[in-house]
N, C-alpha and C positions, 0 to 999 in steps of 0.2 A: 849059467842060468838061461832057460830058455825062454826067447819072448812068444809074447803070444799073437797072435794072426789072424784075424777075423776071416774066416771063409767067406766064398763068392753068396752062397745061399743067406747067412746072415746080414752079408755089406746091402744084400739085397735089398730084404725086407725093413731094413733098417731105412735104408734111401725112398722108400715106397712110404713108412711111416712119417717120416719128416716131410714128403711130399704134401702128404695128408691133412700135416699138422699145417701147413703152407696156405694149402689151398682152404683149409678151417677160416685161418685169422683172415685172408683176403676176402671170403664170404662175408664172415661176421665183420667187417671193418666198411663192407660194400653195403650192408645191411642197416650198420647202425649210420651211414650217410646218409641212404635211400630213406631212415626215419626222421631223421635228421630235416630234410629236404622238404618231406612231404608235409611233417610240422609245421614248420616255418611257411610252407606255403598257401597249406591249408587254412593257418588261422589269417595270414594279411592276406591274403583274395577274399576272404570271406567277409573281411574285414568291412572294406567299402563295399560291397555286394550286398552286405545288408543295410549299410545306408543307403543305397540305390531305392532295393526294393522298399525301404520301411518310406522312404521319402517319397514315393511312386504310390504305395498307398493311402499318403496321409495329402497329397495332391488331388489323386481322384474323390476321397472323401469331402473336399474343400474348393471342388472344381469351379465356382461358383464365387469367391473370395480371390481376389487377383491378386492381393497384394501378400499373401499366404500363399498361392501356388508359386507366385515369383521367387519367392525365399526359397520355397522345396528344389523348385529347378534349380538354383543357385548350389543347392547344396545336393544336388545328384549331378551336376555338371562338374563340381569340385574332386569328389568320390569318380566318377568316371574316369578323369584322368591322373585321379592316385592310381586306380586298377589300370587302366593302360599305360605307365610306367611300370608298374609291377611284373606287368606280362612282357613285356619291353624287354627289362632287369635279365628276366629267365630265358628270354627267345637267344638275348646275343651271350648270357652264359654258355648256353648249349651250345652256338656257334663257335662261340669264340674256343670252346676246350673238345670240340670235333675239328677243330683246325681248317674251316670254311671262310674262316674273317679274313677277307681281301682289304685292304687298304688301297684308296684312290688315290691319285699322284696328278693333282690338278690346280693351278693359279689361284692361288688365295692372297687375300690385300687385309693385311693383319688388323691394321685400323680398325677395319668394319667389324673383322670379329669379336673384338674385344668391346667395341661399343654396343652390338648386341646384347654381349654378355652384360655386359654396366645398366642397360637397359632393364633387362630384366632382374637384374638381383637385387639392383633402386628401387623398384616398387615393389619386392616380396621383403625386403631389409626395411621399409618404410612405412610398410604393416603394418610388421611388426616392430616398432620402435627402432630402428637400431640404426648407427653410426656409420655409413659403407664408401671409404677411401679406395678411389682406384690412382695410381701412379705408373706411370711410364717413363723408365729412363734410355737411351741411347737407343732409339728405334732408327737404326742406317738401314738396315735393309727390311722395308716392308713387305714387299711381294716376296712370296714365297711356294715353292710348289709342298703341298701338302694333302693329308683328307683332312676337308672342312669340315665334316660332320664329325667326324672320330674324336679332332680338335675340339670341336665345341662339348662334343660329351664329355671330356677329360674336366676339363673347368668348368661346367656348368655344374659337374655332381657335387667337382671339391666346393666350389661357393654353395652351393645348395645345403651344403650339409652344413656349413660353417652358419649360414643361416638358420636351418635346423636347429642345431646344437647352441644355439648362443641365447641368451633371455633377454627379454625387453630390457632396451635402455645400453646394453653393449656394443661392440666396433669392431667390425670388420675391415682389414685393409687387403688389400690386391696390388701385389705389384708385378711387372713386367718389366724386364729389362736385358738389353742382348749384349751376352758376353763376349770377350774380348778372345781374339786370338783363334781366331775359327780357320779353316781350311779354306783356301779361295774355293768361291763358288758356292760354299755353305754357309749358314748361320747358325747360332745353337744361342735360342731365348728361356732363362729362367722364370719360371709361373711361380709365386711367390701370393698363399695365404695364410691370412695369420689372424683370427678371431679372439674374442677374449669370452669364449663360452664356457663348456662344463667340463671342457677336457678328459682326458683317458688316463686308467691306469698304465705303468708300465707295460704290465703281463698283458693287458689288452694289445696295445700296438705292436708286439710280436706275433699277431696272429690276426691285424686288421684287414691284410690284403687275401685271406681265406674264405672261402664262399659260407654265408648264411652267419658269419661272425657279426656278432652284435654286443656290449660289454653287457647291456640290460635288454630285455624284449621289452616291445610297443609296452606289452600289458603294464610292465612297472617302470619303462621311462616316461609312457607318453606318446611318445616318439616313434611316427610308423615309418616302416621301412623292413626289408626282408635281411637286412645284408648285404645282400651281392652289388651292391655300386661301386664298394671302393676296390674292390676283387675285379671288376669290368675294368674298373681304371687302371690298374696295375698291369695288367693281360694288354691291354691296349697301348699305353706307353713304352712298355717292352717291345710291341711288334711295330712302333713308331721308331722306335733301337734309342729310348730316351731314359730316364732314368725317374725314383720319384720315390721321396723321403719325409716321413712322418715324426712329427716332434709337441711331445704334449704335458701338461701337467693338471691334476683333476681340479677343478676348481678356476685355474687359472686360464684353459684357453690351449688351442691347438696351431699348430704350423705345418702347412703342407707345400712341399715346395717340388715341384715338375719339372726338369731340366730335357727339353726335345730339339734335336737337331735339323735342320730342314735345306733343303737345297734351294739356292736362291734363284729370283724367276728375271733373267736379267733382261726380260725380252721386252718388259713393260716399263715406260717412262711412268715414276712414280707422281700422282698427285695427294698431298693431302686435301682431304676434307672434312668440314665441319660440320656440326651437328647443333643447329639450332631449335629450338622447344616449339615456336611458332612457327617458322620457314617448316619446319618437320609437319606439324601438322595440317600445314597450308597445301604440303605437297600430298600427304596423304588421303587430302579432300579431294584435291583434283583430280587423282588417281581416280580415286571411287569414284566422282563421276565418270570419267573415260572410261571407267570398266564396265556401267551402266550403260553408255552409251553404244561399246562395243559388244555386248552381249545382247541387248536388247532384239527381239527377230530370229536373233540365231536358234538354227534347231539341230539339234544332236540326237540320234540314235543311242539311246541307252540298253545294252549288253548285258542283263543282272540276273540270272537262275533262280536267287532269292526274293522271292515275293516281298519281304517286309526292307534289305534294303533299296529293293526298286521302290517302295511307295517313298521313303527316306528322300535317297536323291532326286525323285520327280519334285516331290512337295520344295525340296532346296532350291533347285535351280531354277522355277518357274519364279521364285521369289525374287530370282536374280534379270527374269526376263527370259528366258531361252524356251522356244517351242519342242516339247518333248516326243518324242516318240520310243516305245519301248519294244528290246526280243529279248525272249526267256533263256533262248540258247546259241551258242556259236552258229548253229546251219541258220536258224532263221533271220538271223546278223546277213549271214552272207547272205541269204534267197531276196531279203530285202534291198542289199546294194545291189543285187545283178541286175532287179527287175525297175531300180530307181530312176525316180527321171531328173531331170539336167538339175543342179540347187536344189533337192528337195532337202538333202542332208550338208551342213556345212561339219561336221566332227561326229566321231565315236568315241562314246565311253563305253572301253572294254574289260569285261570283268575273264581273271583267268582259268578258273576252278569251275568246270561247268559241266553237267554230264554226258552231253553226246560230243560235242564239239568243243574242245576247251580253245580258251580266248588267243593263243598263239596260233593255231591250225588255223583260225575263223581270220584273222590276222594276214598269213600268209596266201588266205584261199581269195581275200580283198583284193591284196597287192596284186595280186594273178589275173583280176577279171581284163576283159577287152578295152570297155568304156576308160581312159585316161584317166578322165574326171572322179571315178566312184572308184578305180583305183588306188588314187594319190589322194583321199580325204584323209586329214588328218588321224590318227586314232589315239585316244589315250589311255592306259592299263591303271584301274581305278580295282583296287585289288587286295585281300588279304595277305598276299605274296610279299612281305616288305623289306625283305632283305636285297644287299648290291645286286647278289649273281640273279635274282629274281628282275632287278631292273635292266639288266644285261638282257636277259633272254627275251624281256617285255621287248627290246633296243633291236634286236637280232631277228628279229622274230618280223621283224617293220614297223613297230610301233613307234610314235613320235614319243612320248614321257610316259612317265609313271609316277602315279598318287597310290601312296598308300595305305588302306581303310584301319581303323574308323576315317571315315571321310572327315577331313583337317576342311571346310568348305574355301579357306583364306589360299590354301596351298594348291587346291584343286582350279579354282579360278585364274591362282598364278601359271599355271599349268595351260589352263585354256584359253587366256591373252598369250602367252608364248607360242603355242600352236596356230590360232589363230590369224596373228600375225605373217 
Protein backbone atom coordinates (compact mmCIF):
# COMPACT_ATOMS: atom_id res chain seq x y z
CA UNK A 1 0.00 0.00 0.00
CA UNK A 2 1.34 3.19 -0.75
CA UNK A 3 1.40 6.19 1.77
CA UNK A 4 0.65 9.22 0.82
CA UNK A 5 2.93 12.54 1.03
CA UNK A 6 1.89 15.87 1.20
CA UNK A 7 4.03 17.83 -1.43
CA UNK A 8 6.23 20.99 -0.68
CA UNK A 9 3.54 23.35 -2.42
CA UNK A 10 0.59 21.86 -0.29
CA UNK A 11 2.66 21.64 3.32
CA UNK A 12 2.99 25.21 2.08
CA UNK A 13 0.02 26.72 1.96
CA UNK A 14 -1.23 24.64 4.58
CA UNK A 15 1.48 26.34 7.01
CA UNK A 16 0.48 29.83 5.52
CA UNK A 17 -3.21 28.92 6.49
CA UNK A 18 -2.87 27.96 10.12
CA UNK A 19 -0.51 30.98 10.22
CA UNK A 20 -3.53 32.92 9.41
CA UNK A 21 -5.92 31.17 11.50
CA UNK A 22 -3.02 32.11 14.30
CA UNK A 23 -2.68 35.39 13.73
CA UNK A 24 -7.06 35.75 13.43
CA UNK A 25 -7.52 34.42 17.16
CA UNK A 26 -4.41 36.78 18.61
CA UNK A 27 -6.19 39.76 16.82
CA UNK A 28 -9.57 38.96 17.89
CA UNK A 29 -8.35 37.93 21.63
CA UNK A 30 -6.18 41.40 21.50
CA UNK A 31 -9.60 43.00 20.48
CA UNK A 32 -11.84 41.59 22.73
CA UNK A 33 -9.11 42.82 25.79
CA UNK A 34 -8.75 46.30 24.07
CA UNK A 35 -13.06 46.24 24.62
CA UNK A 36 -12.72 44.71 27.49
CA UNK A 37 -10.29 47.55 28.96
CA UNK A 38 -11.89 50.45 27.55
CA UNK A 39 -15.26 49.46 29.18
CA UNK A 40 -14.25 49.10 32.29
CA UNK A 41 -12.48 52.15 32.04
CA UNK A 42 -14.73 54.26 30.48
CA UNK A 43 -17.56 53.80 32.69
CA UNK A 44 -15.36 54.03 36.56
CA UNK A 45 -13.47 57.29 35.13
CA UNK A 46 -16.54 58.50 34.26
CA UNK A 47 -17.74 57.44 37.16
CA UNK A 48 -16.33 60.16 39.59
CA UNK A 49 -16.07 62.74 36.85
CA UNK A 50 -19.49 63.28 36.95
CA UNK A 51 -19.58 63.76 40.45
CA UNK A 52 -16.86 66.16 40.22
CA UNK A 53 -18.48 68.12 37.48
CA UNK A 54 -22.25 67.64 38.81
CA UNK A 55 -20.88 68.87 42.39
CA UNK A 56 -18.86 71.79 40.77
CA UNK A 57 -22.07 72.87 39.43
CA UNK A 58 -24.41 72.62 42.02
CA UNK A 59 -21.53 74.70 44.23
CA UNK A 60 -21.31 77.53 41.81
CA UNK A 61 -25.24 77.54 41.76
CA UNK A 62 -25.08 77.91 45.79
CA UNK A 63 -22.02 79.86 45.93
CA UNK A 64 -23.56 81.97 48.50
CA UNK A 65 -24.71 79.08 51.06
CA UNK A 66 -21.36 78.01 52.88
CA UNK A 67 -22.60 75.28 54.63
CA UNK A 68 -23.83 73.57 51.02
CA UNK A 69 -20.72 74.56 49.18
CA UNK A 70 -18.75 72.86 52.01
CA UNK A 71 -20.65 69.44 51.61
CA UNK A 72 -20.08 69.86 47.60
CA UNK A 73 -16.30 70.18 48.08
CA UNK A 74 -16.43 67.36 50.51
CA UNK A 75 -17.75 65.28 48.00
CA UNK A 76 -15.57 66.47 44.86
CA UNK A 77 -12.64 66.07 47.11
CA UNK A 78 -13.86 62.32 47.84
CA UNK A 79 -14.56 61.56 43.84
CA UNK A 80 -11.09 63.17 43.02
CA UNK A 81 -9.18 60.78 44.67
CA UNK A 82 -11.32 57.73 43.78
CA UNK A 83 -10.24 59.03 40.11
CA UNK A 84 -6.63 59.50 41.04
CA UNK A 85 -6.44 55.94 42.36
CA UNK A 86 -8.06 54.83 39.33
CA UNK A 87 -5.57 56.45 37.13
CA UNK A 88 -3.01 55.35 39.66
CA UNK A 89 -4.46 51.53 39.12
CA UNK A 90 -3.79 51.88 35.11
CA UNK A 91 -0.50 54.00 35.11
CA UNK A 92 1.57 51.16 37.11
CA UNK A 93 -0.73 48.32 35.19
CA UNK A 94 1.01 49.58 32.15
CA UNK A 95 4.25 49.79 33.97
CA UNK A 96 4.37 47.14 35.55
CA UNK A 97 3.39 44.54 32.16
CA UNK A 98 5.91 46.84 30.03
CA UNK A 99 8.50 45.53 32.48
CA UNK A 100 9.68 49.20 33.71
CA UNK A 101 8.64 48.54 37.55
CA UNK A 102 12.07 48.95 39.39
CA UNK A 103 11.96 47.98 42.84
CA UNK A 104 13.84 50.21 45.59
CA UNK A 105 16.22 48.42 48.08
CA UNK A 106 16.22 50.88 51.02
CA UNK A 107 15.99 50.69 55.28
CA UNK A 108 12.59 50.34 56.30
CA UNK A 109 11.77 50.00 60.23
CA UNK A 110 8.51 47.62 59.95
CA UNK A 111 6.81 49.14 62.98
CA UNK A 112 6.21 52.25 61.43
CA UNK A 113 4.82 50.77 58.42
CA UNK A 114 2.36 48.76 59.84
CA UNK A 115 1.17 51.52 62.14
CA UNK A 116 0.62 53.64 59.31
CA UNK A 117 -1.15 51.05 57.76
CA UNK A 118 -3.43 50.61 61.25
CA UNK A 119 -3.86 54.14 61.09
CA UNK A 120 -5.59 54.49 58.29
CA UNK A 121 -7.78 51.48 57.92
CA UNK A 122 -8.93 52.46 61.87
CA UNK A 123 -10.64 55.26 60.66
CA UNK A 124 -11.97 54.08 57.10
CA UNK A 125 -13.21 50.47 59.34
CA UNK A 126 -14.69 52.94 61.99
CA UNK A 127 -16.77 54.66 59.35
CA UNK A 128 -17.95 52.29 58.60
CA UNK A 129 -18.99 50.35 61.60
CA UNK A 130 -16.67 47.66 61.61
CA UNK A 131 -14.44 45.50 64.10
CA UNK A 132 -10.34 46.14 62.78
CA UNK A 133 -7.82 43.75 65.01
CA UNK A 134 -4.29 44.21 64.08
CA UNK A 135 -1.72 41.55 65.78
CA UNK A 136 1.87 40.94 65.64
CA UNK A 137 3.56 37.99 66.68
CA UNK A 138 7.58 37.30 66.73
CA UNK A 139 8.85 40.58 65.18
CA UNK A 140 13.05 39.82 65.75
CA UNK A 141 14.08 41.51 62.96
CA UNK A 142 12.41 44.88 62.41
CA UNK A 143 14.71 46.71 60.13
CA UNK A 144 14.64 45.52 56.87
CA UNK A 145 15.90 46.57 53.40
CA UNK A 146 12.88 46.77 51.26
CA UNK A 147 10.50 49.11 48.66
CA UNK A 148 8.53 51.07 51.22
CA UNK A 149 6.12 52.09 48.82
CA UNK A 150 5.56 48.84 46.87
CA UNK A 151 5.11 47.40 50.54
CA UNK A 152 2.68 49.72 51.52
CA UNK A 153 0.69 49.22 48.18
CA UNK A 154 0.59 45.35 48.80
CA UNK A 155 -1.37 45.82 52.24
CA UNK A 156 -3.04 48.80 51.86
CA UNK A 157 -5.15 47.50 48.69
CA UNK A 158 -5.68 43.87 50.50
CA UNK A 159 -7.11 45.78 53.73
CA UNK A 160 -8.83 48.38 51.59
CA UNK A 161 -10.69 45.82 50.01
CA UNK A 162 -11.50 43.73 52.96
CA UNK A 163 -12.80 47.02 54.14
CA UNK A 164 -14.64 47.37 50.88
CA UNK A 165 -16.08 44.07 50.75
CA UNK A 166 -17.19 43.79 54.28
CA UNK A 167 -20.85 45.42 55.63
CA UNK A 168 -21.47 47.42 58.76
CA UNK A 169 -21.04 45.80 61.96
CA UNK A 170 -18.25 43.09 60.63
CA UNK A 171 -14.41 42.31 61.66
CA UNK A 172 -11.55 42.56 60.08
CA UNK A 173 -8.31 41.06 61.53
CA UNK A 174 -4.51 41.71 60.39
CA UNK A 175 -1.96 39.65 61.35
CA UNK A 176 1.76 39.78 60.92
CA UNK A 177 4.11 37.43 62.12
CA UNK A 178 7.90 36.26 60.97
CA UNK A 179 8.54 32.90 60.36
CA UNK A 180 10.81 30.58 61.50
CA UNK A 181 13.77 29.16 59.88
CA UNK A 182 14.95 31.84 57.38
CA UNK A 183 18.54 32.12 55.93
CA UNK A 184 20.92 34.15 57.93
CA UNK A 185 20.83 37.69 56.82
CA UNK A 186 17.12 37.25 55.68
CA UNK A 187 13.78 37.30 57.13
CA UNK A 188 10.63 36.12 55.45
CA UNK A 189 7.09 37.75 57.36
CA UNK A 190 3.60 36.36 56.65
CA UNK A 191 0.83 39.34 55.98
CA UNK A 192 -2.23 37.60 57.08
CA UNK A 193 -6.10 39.00 56.35
CA UNK A 194 -9.06 37.76 57.03
CA UNK A 195 -12.55 39.64 56.95
CA UNK A 196 -15.94 38.32 57.63
CA UNK A 197 -17.41 40.30 54.37
CA UNK A 198 -19.33 38.88 51.10
CA UNK A 199 -16.64 36.62 50.04
CA UNK A 200 -16.10 35.08 46.46
CA UNK A 201 -17.28 32.39 44.45
CA UNK A 202 -14.89 29.68 43.71
CA UNK A 203 -14.73 30.17 39.79
CA UNK A 204 -14.09 33.84 40.79
CA UNK A 205 -10.79 33.34 42.86
CA UNK A 206 -9.22 31.34 39.80
CA UNK A 207 -9.19 34.41 37.88
CA UNK A 208 -8.83 37.26 40.81
CA UNK A 209 -5.30 38.02 40.08
CA UNK A 210 -6.34 38.84 36.18
CA UNK A 211 -6.69 42.53 35.06
CA UNK A 212 -10.13 44.21 35.08
CA UNK A 213 -11.55 40.81 36.96
CA UNK A 214 -14.37 41.75 39.12
CA UNK A 215 -17.12 38.82 40.27
CA UNK A 216 -19.91 41.80 39.80
CA UNK A 217 -19.41 45.46 38.26
CA UNK A 218 -19.85 48.69 40.44
CA UNK A 219 -23.21 48.96 38.61
CA UNK A 220 -24.73 45.91 40.51
CA UNK A 221 -22.42 45.35 43.45
CA UNK A 222 -22.20 48.90 44.47
CA UNK A 223 -18.79 48.69 44.70
CA UNK A 224 -16.45 50.82 42.70
CA UNK A 225 -13.31 49.88 41.53
CA UNK A 226 -11.81 48.81 37.98
CA UNK A 227 -10.25 45.47 38.94
CA UNK A 228 -6.77 45.88 38.55
CA UNK A 229 -5.65 46.16 42.36
CA UNK A 230 -5.51 42.69 43.12
CA UNK A 231 -3.68 41.97 39.51
CA UNK A 232 -1.05 45.13 40.81
CA UNK A 233 -0.65 43.05 43.87
CA UNK A 234 0.17 39.87 42.58
CA UNK A 235 2.66 41.43 39.76
CA UNK A 236 4.35 43.12 42.68
CA UNK A 237 4.81 40.37 45.29
CA UNK A 238 6.20 38.16 42.50
CA UNK A 239 8.74 40.81 41.66
CA UNK A 240 9.33 41.14 45.61
CA UNK A 241 10.20 37.07 44.80
CA UNK A 242 7.09 36.61 47.70
CA UNK A 243 4.37 34.60 47.25
CA UNK A 244 0.34 35.44 47.86
CA UNK A 245 -2.76 33.08 48.47
CA UNK A 246 -6.52 33.69 48.28
CA UNK A 247 -9.07 31.80 50.24
CA UNK A 248 -12.86 32.66 50.36
CA UNK A 249 -16.36 31.59 50.82
CA UNK A 250 -19.49 33.85 49.58
CA UNK A 251 -21.27 34.83 52.39
CA UNK A 252 -18.72 34.09 54.84
CA UNK A 253 -15.63 36.24 54.41
CA UNK A 254 -12.19 36.30 52.54
CA UNK A 255 -8.50 35.45 53.60
CA UNK A 256 -5.49 36.83 51.89
CA UNK A 257 -2.37 35.83 53.10
CA UNK A 258 1.16 37.54 51.45
CA UNK A 259 4.34 35.67 52.38
CA UNK A 260 7.69 38.26 51.36
CA UNK A 261 11.10 37.62 52.09
CA UNK A 262 13.36 40.67 52.84
CA UNK A 263 17.02 41.02 53.57
CA UNK A 264 17.68 42.22 57.01
CA UNK A 265 19.24 45.76 57.60
CA UNK A 266 21.91 44.73 60.45
CA UNK A 267 23.49 48.12 60.36
CA UNK A 268 20.71 49.83 62.40
CA UNK A 269 20.51 49.31 66.30
CA UNK A 270 16.83 48.62 66.68
CA UNK A 271 14.56 51.03 68.83
CA UNK A 272 10.91 50.26 69.50
CA UNK A 273 8.40 53.02 69.63
CA UNK A 274 5.16 54.00 70.65
CA UNK A 275 2.41 55.52 69.37
CA UNK A 276 0.49 57.53 71.63
CA UNK A 277 -3.06 59.39 70.57
CA UNK A 278 -2.21 62.61 72.53
CA UNK A 279 1.82 62.69 72.45
CA UNK A 280 0.90 61.99 68.44
CA UNK A 281 -0.96 64.89 68.22
CA UNK A 282 0.94 67.26 70.47
CA UNK A 283 3.81 66.40 68.19
CA UNK A 284 1.82 67.12 65.05
CA UNK A 285 0.93 70.72 66.40
CA UNK A 286 4.42 71.50 66.93
CA UNK A 287 5.40 70.45 63.82
CA UNK A 288 2.75 72.75 62.09
CA UNK A 289 3.98 75.48 63.85
CA UNK A 290 7.75 74.97 63.05
CA UNK A 291 6.69 74.65 59.52
CA UNK A 292 4.88 77.95 59.78
CA UNK A 293 7.56 79.46 61.12
CA UNK A 294 10.03 78.04 58.71
CA UNK A 295 8.22 78.86 55.56
CA UNK A 296 7.03 82.06 56.60
CA UNK A 297 9.40 84.93 54.26
CA UNK A 298 10.58 82.13 52.17
CA UNK A 299 10.37 82.80 48.35
CA UNK A 300 10.55 80.22 45.65
CA UNK A 301 10.59 80.65 42.10
CA UNK A 302 7.64 78.76 40.76
CA UNK A 303 8.58 76.78 37.20
CA UNK A 304 4.75 75.97 35.80
CA UNK A 305 3.93 76.29 31.72
CA UNK A 306 0.28 75.70 32.96
CA UNK A 307 -1.53 78.70 33.58
CA UNK A 308 -4.20 77.24 35.89
CA UNK A 309 -1.79 74.94 37.96
CA UNK A 310 0.39 78.06 38.50
CA UNK A 311 -2.71 80.11 39.89
CA UNK A 312 -3.18 76.42 42.13
CA UNK A 313 0.16 76.35 43.65
CA UNK A 314 0.64 80.33 44.07
CA UNK A 315 -2.96 80.65 45.77
CA UNK A 316 -1.48 77.18 48.18
CA UNK A 317 1.52 78.25 49.20
CA UNK A 318 1.01 81.93 49.83
CA UNK A 319 -1.59 80.39 52.35
CA UNK A 320 1.37 78.74 53.85
CA UNK A 321 3.39 81.99 54.00
CA UNK A 322 6.06 81.86 51.16
CA UNK A 323 6.67 84.95 48.74
CA UNK A 324 6.07 83.68 45.11
CA UNK A 325 7.45 84.48 42.16
CA UNK A 326 6.61 82.84 38.85
CA UNK A 327 8.39 81.63 34.94
CA UNK A 328 6.25 79.93 32.30
CA UNK A 329 9.31 78.17 30.95
CA UNK A 330 12.56 76.28 31.60
CA UNK A 331 14.81 79.51 29.70
CA UNK A 332 13.05 81.98 31.77
CA UNK A 333 13.71 79.83 35.20
CA UNK A 334 17.24 80.15 34.07
CA UNK A 335 17.49 83.96 32.55
CA UNK A 336 15.93 84.64 36.04
CA UNK A 337 18.65 82.81 38.30
CA UNK A 338 21.52 84.21 36.05
CA UNK A 339 20.30 87.79 36.42
CA UNK A 340 19.38 87.09 40.36
CA UNK A 341 20.70 88.85 43.14
CA UNK A 342 22.24 87.65 46.46
CA UNK A 343 18.72 85.84 48.59
CA UNK A 344 16.27 86.97 46.41
CA UNK A 345 15.32 83.28 45.80
CA UNK A 346 15.67 80.75 48.72
CA UNK A 347 13.99 77.25 46.40
CA UNK A 348 12.58 76.18 42.90
CA UNK A 349 9.68 74.56 42.09
CA UNK A 350 10.33 72.67 39.07
CA UNK A 351 7.77 71.51 36.66
CA UNK A 352 9.29 68.96 33.93
CA UNK A 353 6.98 68.87 30.79
CA UNK A 354 7.62 72.30 29.34
CA UNK A 355 7.85 73.42 25.89
CA UNK A 356 10.92 75.18 24.99
CA UNK A 357 13.06 74.13 27.96
CA UNK A 358 11.91 71.30 29.83
CA UNK A 359 12.67 71.19 33.67
CA UNK A 360 15.92 68.80 33.67
CA UNK A 361 17.83 70.93 30.84
CA UNK A 362 16.51 74.33 32.91
CA UNK A 363 17.92 72.11 35.90
CA UNK A 364 21.30 71.23 34.60
CA UNK A 365 21.74 74.81 32.76
CA UNK A 366 21.27 76.26 37.02
CA UNK A 367 23.71 73.84 38.33
CA UNK A 368 26.26 75.31 35.47
CA UNK A 369 25.86 79.20 36.31
CA UNK A 370 29.10 81.03 37.79
CA UNK A 371 27.22 82.64 40.97
CA UNK A 372 27.78 79.58 43.71
CA UNK A 373 24.87 80.83 45.41
CA UNK A 374 22.13 80.64 42.39
CA UNK A 375 23.77 77.65 41.51
CA UNK A 376 23.42 75.36 44.56
CA UNK A 377 19.59 76.79 45.40
CA UNK A 378 17.73 74.14 46.27
CA UNK A 379 15.24 72.75 43.38
CA UNK A 380 12.39 70.77 43.61
CA UNK A 381 10.49 68.59 40.49
CA UNK A 382 6.80 69.21 41.28
CA UNK A 383 5.55 67.11 38.32
CA UNK A 384 3.08 65.02 36.47
CA UNK A 385 6.13 62.49 35.87
CA UNK A 386 5.45 60.23 38.89
CA UNK A 387 6.96 57.19 38.44
CA UNK A 388 10.78 55.82 40.18
CA UNK A 389 12.84 56.26 36.84
CA UNK A 390 10.95 59.79 36.48
CA UNK A 391 12.35 60.62 40.29
CA UNK A 392 15.82 59.22 39.24
CA UNK A 393 16.15 61.41 36.41
CA UNK A 394 14.40 64.59 38.51
CA UNK A 395 17.88 63.10 41.05
CA UNK A 396 20.37 63.06 37.98
CA UNK A 397 19.51 65.68 36.47
CA UNK A 398 20.61 67.95 40.09
CA UNK A 399 17.50 68.14 41.48
CA UNK A 400 17.09 67.92 45.30
CA UNK A 401 13.30 65.84 45.57
CA UNK A 402 10.52 65.16 43.83
CA UNK A 403 6.61 65.66 44.41
CA UNK A 404 4.33 64.20 42.41
CA UNK A 405 1.20 66.24 40.94
CA UNK A 406 -2.00 66.42 41.77
CA UNK A 407 -0.04 68.40 44.29
CA UNK A 408 -0.42 66.11 47.75
CA UNK A 409 0.31 70.03 49.43
CA UNK A 410 1.16 67.84 53.16
CA UNK A 411 3.98 65.85 50.88
CA UNK A 412 5.07 68.85 48.97
CA UNK A 413 5.78 70.92 52.22
CA UNK A 414 7.44 67.74 53.62
CA UNK A 415 9.62 68.10 50.61
CA UNK A 416 10.39 71.75 51.28
CA UNK A 417 11.42 71.51 55.11
CA UNK A 418 13.75 68.65 53.84
CA UNK A 419 15.35 70.93 51.26
CA UNK A 420 15.34 73.63 53.06
CA UNK A 421 17.01 72.42 55.87
Amino acid sequence: MKSWKQNPSEKKTQNQLENKVEKETKENQFNRAETIFLNSISHDIRTPLNVIIGYTALASAHVNEAQEVKKYLSKIETASNHLLLLINDVLDMSHIESGTLKLEHAPVYLPDVLENLKAIIQTDSSAKQLKFCADTKNMVHKNVITDKLRLNQVLLNILENAVKYTRPGGKIYFQIQELKEQEPGFAKYEFRVKDTGIGMSEDFIAHIFESFSREQTSTVSGIEGMGLGMAIVKKIVDRMGGTIAVKSRQGKGTEVTVILPFKVNSQVVECETKVFKKTGQMKMLSERENSENLFKGKKILLTEDNELNREIAVELLKEEGFILDTAEDGTIAVEKMRTAKPDQYDLILMDIQMPIMDGYEATRKIRKLKNPETANIPIIAMTANAFEEDRQKALEAGMNEHVSKPIDLARLLEAVKKVLK
